[in-house]
N, C-alpha and C positions, 0 to 999 in steps of 0.2 A: 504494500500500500504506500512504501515511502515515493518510490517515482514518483506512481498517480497523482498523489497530494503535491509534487514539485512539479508535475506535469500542468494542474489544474490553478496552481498558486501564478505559475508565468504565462499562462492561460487569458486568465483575469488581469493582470499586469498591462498585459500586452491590451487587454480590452478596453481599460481606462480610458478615457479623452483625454489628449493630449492639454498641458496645462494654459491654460490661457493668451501665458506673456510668449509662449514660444509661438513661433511662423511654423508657414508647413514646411520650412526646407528647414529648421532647425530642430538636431539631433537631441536625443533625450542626455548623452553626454557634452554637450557643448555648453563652456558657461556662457550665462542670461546676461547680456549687461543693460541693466535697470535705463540707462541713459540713454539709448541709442534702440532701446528697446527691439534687440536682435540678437541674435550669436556673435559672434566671429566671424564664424562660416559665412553668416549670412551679409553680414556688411562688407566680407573684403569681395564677396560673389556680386552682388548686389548695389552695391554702395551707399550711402546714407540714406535711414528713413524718411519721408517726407517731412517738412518743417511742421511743428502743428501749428494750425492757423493759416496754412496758406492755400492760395487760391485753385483750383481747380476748373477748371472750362466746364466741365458739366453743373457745378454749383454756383455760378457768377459768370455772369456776360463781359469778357473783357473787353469789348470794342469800345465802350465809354470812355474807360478807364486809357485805353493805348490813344483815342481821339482824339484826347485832351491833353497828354504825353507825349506824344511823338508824330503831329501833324505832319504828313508830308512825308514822313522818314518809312513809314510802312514797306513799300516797295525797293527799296535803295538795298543795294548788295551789300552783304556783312561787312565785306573786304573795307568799303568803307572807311569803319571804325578803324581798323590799324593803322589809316592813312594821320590820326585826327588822332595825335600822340596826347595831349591836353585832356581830354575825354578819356582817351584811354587808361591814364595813369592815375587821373579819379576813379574810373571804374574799379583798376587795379585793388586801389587801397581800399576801395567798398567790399569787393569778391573775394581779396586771398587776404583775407586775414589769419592772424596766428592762430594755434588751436587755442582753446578755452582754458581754462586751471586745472589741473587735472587730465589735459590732454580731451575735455570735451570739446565736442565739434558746436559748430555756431550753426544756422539756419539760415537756407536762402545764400550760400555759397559759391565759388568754382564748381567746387565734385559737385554742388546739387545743380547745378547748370549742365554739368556733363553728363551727368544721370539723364536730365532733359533731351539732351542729344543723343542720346542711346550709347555716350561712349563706357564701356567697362571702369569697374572701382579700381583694378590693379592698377590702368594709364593715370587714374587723379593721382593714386598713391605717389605715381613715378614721378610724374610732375608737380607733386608736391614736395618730393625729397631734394628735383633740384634748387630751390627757393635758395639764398637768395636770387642769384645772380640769372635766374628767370622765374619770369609769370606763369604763373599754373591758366590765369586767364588768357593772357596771352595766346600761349601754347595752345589752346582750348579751341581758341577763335583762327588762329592758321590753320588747326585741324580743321575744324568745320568746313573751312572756305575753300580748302584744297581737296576734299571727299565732297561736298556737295556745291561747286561751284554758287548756284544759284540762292544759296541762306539769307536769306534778308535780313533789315535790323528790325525788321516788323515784327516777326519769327523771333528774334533775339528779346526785342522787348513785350513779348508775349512769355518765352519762358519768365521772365524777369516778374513780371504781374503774378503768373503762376507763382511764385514764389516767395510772393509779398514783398517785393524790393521797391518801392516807391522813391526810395531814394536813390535808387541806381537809375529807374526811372526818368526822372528827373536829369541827371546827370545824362543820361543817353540824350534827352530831347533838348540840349543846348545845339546839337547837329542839325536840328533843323529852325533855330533861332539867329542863328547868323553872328552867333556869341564864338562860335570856330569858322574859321576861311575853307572852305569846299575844295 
């Protein structure tokens, strides 16, 4: 009867529902970090959880919000921005900032902008280990513009709203104020 009973015990185990805080891709040995609310596994696969609080296209019409933000700039190529160092290097200080105390991550970043662009957590990682003497944004925005020629700053400043950046926002939409030479 001892099997049975260990047979029937991991049985039931296995039957359990998984606990709450874990995702589906997160192993019952992987530890939980409270903060980031994922594994390991799952952040270095995945990359940062979404910000809480931030915007979603299916929950909020962004079109007011970019209307009134970025007149004009909607259609205009990514490439752009690289041109329009000024802009740029406020962006910069907006999007790569340090990690938090602790090594916690801030919301509405680089890597959550890369996440945006479908690009993999290892490349933020990478380009976050070279800092200083490059931009993880940077880096970010010559990828995009060299894999999909066509990226707008519309596109750009759509993930940006997604992700509750108003003040990146803002700093974007001096490109179509006349506040930078074209």
């Amino acid at each position: 009867m001892g099997p049975l009973r260990s047979l029937l015990t991991a049985t039931l185990l296995l039957a359990q529902p998984a606990t709450q805080e874990a995702s589906q891709h997160c192993g019952r040995l992987e530890y939980w970090n409270p903060d980031n609310r994922c594994c390991s596994s799952c952040l270095q696969r995945f990359g940062p959880p979404p910000c809480p609080g931030s915007l979603e296209a299916s929950e909020v019409s962004l079109v007011p919000l970019l209307g009134k933000e970025l007149p004009g700039l909607a259609s205009q190529p990514l490439s752009r921005l690289l041109d329009q160092l000024e802009v740029l290097e406020e962006l910069i200080v907006l999007l790569d900032p340090e990690p938090g105390p602790g090594g916690g991550m801030i919301c509405g970043t680089t890597r959550h902008l890369a996440a945006r662009y479908g690009v993999p957590a290892a490349w933020s990682t990478f380009a976050y280990s070279l800092r200083p003497s490059r931009s993880p944004l940077r880096a970010l925005i010559e990828m995009v513009v060299a894999r999909e020629p066509s990226a707008s700053l519309g596109q750009f400043g759509t993930h940006l709203a997604q992700l509750g950046r108003a003040d990146a926002l803002q700093v974007l939409s001096k490109l179509g104020s006349g506040v930078c030479p074209a």
